[in-house]
N, C-alpha and C positions, 0 to 999 in steps of 0.2 A: 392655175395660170401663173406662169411667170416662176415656174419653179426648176430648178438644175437637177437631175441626179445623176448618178451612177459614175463611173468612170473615168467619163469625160465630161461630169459636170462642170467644172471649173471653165473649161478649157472653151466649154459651153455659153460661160455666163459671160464671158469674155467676146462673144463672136455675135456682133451687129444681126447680122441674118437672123440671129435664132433669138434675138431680143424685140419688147417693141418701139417703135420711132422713138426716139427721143424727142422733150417735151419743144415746143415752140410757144414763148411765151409772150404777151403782149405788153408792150410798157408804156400803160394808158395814160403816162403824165408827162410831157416833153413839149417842149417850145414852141413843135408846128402841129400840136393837136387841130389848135383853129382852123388851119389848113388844109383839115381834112384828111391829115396824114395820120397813119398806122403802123405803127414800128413793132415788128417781132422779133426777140430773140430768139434763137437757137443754141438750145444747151448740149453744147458737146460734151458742158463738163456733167454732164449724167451720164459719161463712159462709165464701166468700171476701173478704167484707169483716172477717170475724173479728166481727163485731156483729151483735146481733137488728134492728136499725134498716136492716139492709142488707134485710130484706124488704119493710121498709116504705118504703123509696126505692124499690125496682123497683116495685112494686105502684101504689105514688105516680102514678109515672114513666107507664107501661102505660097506667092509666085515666085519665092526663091527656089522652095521645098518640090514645088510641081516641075521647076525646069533643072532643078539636079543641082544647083549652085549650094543649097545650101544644107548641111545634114544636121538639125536640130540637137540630135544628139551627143555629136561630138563635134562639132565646129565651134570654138569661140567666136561670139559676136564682138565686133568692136568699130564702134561710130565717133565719129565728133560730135560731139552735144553735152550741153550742160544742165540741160532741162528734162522735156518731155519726151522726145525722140525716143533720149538711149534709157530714159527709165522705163517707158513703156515695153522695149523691148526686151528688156533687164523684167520685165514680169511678165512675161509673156514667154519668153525663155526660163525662168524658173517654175512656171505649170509643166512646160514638156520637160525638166530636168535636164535642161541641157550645163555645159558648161559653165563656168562663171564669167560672163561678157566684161567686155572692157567698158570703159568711155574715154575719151583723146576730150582733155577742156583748157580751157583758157586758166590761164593760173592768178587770174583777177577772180574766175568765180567767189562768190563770198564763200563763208566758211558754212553758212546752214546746207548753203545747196550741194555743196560736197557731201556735208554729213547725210544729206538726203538722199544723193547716190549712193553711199555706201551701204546705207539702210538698207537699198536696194540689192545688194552681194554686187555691187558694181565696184570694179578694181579703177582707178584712176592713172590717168596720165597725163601731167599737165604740161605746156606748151605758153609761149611767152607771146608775145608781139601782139596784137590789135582784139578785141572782143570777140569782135564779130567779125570772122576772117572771112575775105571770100574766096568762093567755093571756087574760083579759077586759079587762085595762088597756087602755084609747085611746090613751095614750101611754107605751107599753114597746115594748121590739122586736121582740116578735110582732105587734103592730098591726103597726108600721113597715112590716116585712116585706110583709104584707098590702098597705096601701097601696101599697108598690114593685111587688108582684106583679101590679096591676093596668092599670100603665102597659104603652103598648105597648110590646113586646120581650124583656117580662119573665115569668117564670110563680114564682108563688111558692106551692108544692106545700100548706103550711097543715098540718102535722102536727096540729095541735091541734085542727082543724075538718075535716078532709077522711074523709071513711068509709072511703075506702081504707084507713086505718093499722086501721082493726079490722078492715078484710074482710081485710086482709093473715094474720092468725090464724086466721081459717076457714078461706082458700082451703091454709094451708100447715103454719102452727105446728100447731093443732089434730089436722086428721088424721093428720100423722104420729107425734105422740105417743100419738093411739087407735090405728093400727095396729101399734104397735109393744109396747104391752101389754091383757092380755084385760081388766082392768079398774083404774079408778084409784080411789082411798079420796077422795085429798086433793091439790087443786092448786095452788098458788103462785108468785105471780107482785110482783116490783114492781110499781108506779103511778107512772107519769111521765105522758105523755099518754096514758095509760089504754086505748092500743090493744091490750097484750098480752092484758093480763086480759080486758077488752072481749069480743074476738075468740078467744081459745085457751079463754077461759073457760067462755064461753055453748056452743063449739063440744062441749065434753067433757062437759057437761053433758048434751047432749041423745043424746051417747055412752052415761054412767054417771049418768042419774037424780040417784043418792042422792050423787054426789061433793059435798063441800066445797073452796067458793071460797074460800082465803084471798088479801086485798089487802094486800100488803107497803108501808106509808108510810113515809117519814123521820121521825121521831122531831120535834114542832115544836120549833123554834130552831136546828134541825140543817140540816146539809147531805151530802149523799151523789151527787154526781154522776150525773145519770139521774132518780131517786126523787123523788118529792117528797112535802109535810107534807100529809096532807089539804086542809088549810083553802086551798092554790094548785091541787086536784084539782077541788076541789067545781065550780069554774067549767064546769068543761069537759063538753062535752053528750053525751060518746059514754056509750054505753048500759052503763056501770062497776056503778052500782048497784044494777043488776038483777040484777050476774052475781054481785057481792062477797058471801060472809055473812059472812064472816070478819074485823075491821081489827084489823092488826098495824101497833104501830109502833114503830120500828125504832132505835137511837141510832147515832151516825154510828162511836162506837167499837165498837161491837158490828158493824156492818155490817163495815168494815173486818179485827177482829178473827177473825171469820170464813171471809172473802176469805181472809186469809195462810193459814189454819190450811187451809183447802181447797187453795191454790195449791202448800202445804208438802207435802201429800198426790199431789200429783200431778192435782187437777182445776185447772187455770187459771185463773182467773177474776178480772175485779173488783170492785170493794165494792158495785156493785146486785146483784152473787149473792150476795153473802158478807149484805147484807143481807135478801134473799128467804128465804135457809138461817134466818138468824137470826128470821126471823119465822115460819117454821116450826117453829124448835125454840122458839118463845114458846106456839104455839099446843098444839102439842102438850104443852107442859110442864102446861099449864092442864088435863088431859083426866082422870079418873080411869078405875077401871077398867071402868065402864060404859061412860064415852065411848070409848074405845077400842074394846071390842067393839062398838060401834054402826058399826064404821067399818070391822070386816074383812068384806074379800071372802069369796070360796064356797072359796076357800083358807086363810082363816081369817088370814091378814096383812093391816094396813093399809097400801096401797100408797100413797105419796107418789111427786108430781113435782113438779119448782122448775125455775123457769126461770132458765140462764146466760146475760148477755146480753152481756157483754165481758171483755176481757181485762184481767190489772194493771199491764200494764207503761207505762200513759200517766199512772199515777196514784201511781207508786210514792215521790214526796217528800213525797206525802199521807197515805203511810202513818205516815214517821215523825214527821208531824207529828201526826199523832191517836192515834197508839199509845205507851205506856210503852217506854223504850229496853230494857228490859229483855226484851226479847218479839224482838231483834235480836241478832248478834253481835256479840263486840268488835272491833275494828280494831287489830289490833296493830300496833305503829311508826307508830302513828297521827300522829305529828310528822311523820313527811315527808310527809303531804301538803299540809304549807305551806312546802315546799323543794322545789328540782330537780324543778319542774314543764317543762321546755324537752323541745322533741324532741332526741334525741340524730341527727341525720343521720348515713345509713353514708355518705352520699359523704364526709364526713370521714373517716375512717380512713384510715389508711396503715402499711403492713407498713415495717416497717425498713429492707426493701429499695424501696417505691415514693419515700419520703423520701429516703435516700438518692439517687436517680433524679432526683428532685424539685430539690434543692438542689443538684444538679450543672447543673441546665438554667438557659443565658446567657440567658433571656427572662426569667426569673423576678428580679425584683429586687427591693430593697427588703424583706430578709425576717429578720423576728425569728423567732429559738426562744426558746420561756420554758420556761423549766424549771423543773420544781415540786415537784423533789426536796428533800428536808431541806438546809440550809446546808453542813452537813458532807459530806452526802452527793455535793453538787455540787460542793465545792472538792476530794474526792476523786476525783471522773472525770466527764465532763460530753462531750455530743459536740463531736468537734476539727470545724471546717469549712473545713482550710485545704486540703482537695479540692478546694474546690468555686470558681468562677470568681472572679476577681478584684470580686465586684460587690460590695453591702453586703449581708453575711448576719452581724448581732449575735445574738448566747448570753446571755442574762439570766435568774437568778434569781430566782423570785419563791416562796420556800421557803412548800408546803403542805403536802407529807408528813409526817408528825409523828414518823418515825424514819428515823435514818439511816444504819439495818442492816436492818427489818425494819418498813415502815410500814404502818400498822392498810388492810386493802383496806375502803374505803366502804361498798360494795356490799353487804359482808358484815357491816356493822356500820353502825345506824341514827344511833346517836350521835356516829360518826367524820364521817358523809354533814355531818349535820347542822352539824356545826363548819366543815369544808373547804369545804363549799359556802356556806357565810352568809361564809366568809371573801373566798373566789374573787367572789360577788355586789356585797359590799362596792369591792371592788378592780379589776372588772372591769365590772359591772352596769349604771356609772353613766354621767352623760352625756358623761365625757372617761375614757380609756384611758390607761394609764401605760406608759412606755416608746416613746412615741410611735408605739403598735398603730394606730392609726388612720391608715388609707388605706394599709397596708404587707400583706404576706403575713405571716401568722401561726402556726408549727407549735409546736404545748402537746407536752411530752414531762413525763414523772414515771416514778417506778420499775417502776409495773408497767401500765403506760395506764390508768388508773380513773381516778383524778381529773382526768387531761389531757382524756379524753371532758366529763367536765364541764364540765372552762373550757370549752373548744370549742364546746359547745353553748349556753352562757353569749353567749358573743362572737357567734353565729351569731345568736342570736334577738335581739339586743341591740343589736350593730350589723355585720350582716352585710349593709347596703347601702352602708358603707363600708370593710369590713374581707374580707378573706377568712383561713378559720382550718381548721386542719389539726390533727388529732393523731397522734401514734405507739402506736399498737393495742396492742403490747405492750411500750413503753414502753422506757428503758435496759436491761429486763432483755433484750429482744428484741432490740436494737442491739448490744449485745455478743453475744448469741447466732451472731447474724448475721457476727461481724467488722468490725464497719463500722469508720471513726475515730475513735476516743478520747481526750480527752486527760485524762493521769491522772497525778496526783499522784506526783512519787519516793517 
């Protein structure tokens, strides 16, 4: 059960028909439990695209393919969208191997969600003036789109005008949320291109009679990724207002705030659920206790369902941009994240015995150890290298440890990191090297290898295309452990 093979597996695991229902989940802890009320989610984001927009790219796709408009495999795709739409189709178009699709976006999108199309083999094009264009401007980039869609070579699918994105909810969203419970009180849905409600709307209706449509908007002057304000809905012809009784509209901190408080719960989701949830706990707030029993079933509950249509995690520096910090955790030793950011490479490390090894080998030449033990600590013992071949191998001081009996370990201490290393950056970081480290071999040692890791990682990202830099793992305590050479103070 539930397995893809052969050929067209992929292409398989992708196709609603041949998967089962997606889950519908209950969220047994909200406001109007007392109520009597019962609120289900709907996870769309258990697509394989993880988005509701992945049914409406296949569906797109299907009835373009069946009416000749569109040839998979040599037509570029290219839509206006910044999100889900044109990704969906951008992976959906990479199982049949078709060409490499475009996307037409706003040139506000942030910089992840681009890199996130591109991930996708999605070419970009971006376009100035308002977010969220709408879909009746002649010169926004849904025209654009349009106009590009029409030229030979190109098919440009038309979310905003093409039926498919509402049959996409009769042939799929719809029935299986009527199959999956005996009756619904109350439905909701965001409004973006108006195909969910559209389509799942009308579908559940002619299911349950007496159910209420509610149409979840963005809140005007807001923004919500997916959603939009009314007044950029109204343009658009799919059959919305037939289906809607309901308008909820939504603020962008409330949609959000929602999103976390659901995502914290364990339903995943992002802010067009968390704003759909929020406009159903609007509508519902409005209800006394008449309107309520008007609304339970033969079970004597009002049953609700909301539609989830993605996930948070493409959206998540939006969070903290719209939310009070206070609704987040602290960051404790929150200063170092503006220190010792370098990789530390393990091919650096070196046991007391590979060094050793190391500084005995006659190819090897030209090689400092810096040693970054306290002053004292090093005029007391420091390593001898008069083993090692007759070549130039210099021992120099460059005192970081801050004791020189028992110095503070970094690692374990945020404010120590933070001194030793603005010190090491200082001294090391910049465009010439002291000790004439440049173009020589370079092994860091300190008392217990903590801060030698550092430099080393310092000099590697800094100038390791003229240096090469080594440190000792565990440090002089590890080289005396060991026996190696010493040379130590009477």
């Amino acid at each position: 059960m539930n397995v893809f093979s052969g050929p067209s597996a992929i292409l398989d695991f992708h196709d609603p028909s041949k998967n089962l229902p997606l889950p519908l989940v209950e969220i047994p802890q909200h406001p109007f439990a007392h109520k009597g009320v019962r609120i289900y989610a709907k996870m769309l984001t258990m697509l394989p695209s993880t988005n509701v927009k992945a049914l409406t790219a296949r569906n797109m796709m299907e009835h373009a393919i069946e009416n000749g408009d569109y040839d998979p495999c040599n037509d570029k795709i290219v839509e206006y969208s910044s999100g889900n739409t044109v990704t969906s189709l951008a992976i959906l178009n990479g199982i049949r191997g078709g060409p490499q699709a475009e996307a037409y976006v706003s040139n506000k999108t942030s910089r992840e969600k681009m890199n996130m199309l591109r991930f996708f083999n999605l070419e970009l094009t971006l376009f100035g003036g308002p977010t969220q264009v709408e879909p009746a401007d002649v010169w926004g980039g849904v025209a654009a789109a349009i106009r590009k869609g029409k030229e030979p070579g190109y098919w440009c699918p038309g979310q905003y005008t093409d039926n498919s994105n509402v049959d996409t909810h009769i042939r799929w969203t719809g029935p299986q949320i009527a199959s999956q419970l005996p009756s619904i009180s109350v439905f909701c849905a965001a409004v973006g291109t108006s195909g969910t409600m559209a389509g799942t709307g009308a579908y559940l209706r002619e299911r349950f009679p007496s159910i209420v449509n509610v149409g979840a908007f963005t809140a005007p002057g807001e923004h919500v990724p997916g959603p939009r304000p009314i007044d950029l809905v109204s343009t658009i012809d799919f059959p919305w207002r037939e289906v809607v009784e309901i308008y909820e509209h939504v603020s962008g901190v409330d949609a959000y705030r929602t999103s976390l408080e659901l995502s914290r719960r364990g339903i995943l989701v992002g802010p067009s659920s968390g704003l759909t949830l929020a406009a159903l706990y609007q509508y519902l707030s409005k209800l006394d206790d008449a309107g309520f029993d008007s609304l339970r079933g033969e079970d004597g509950m009002v049953t609700c369902v909301f539609i989830c249509c993605d996930l948070p995690f493409l959206y998540i520096n939006d969070y903290f941009k719209k939310l009070p910090p206070s609704l987040f955790p602290t960051i404790n030793e929150s200063d170092l994240m503006h220190v010792d950011q370098y990789i530390y490479p393990t091919d650096a490390r070196l046991s007391a015995s590979k060094a050793h090894m190391l500084l005995k080998c006659p190819s090897l030449r030209e090689v400092v150890i810096v040693d970054l033990q306290h002053a004292d600590a090093f005029a007391r013992s420091h390593i001898d290298t008069s083993f090692a071949p007759k070549h130039s191998i210099e021992v120099v001081n460059l005192p970081v440890d801050d004791d020189p009996i028992s110095p503070t370990n970094p690692f374990m201490n945020g404010s120590a990191l933070i001194q030793q290393y603005k010190m090491l950056e200082q001294l090391l970081g910049g465009e010439t090297l002291p000790f004439r480290l440049a173009e020589r071999n370079v092994i860091f040692v300190c008392t217990g290898g903590t801060i030698s890791s550092t430099a080393c990682a310092i000099v590697r990202a800094r100038h390791g295309s003229i240096t090469k830099a080594w440190y000792i793992e565990d440090g002089m305590v590890g080289w005396k452990e060991k026996g190696m050479p010493l040379f130590e103070m009477e």
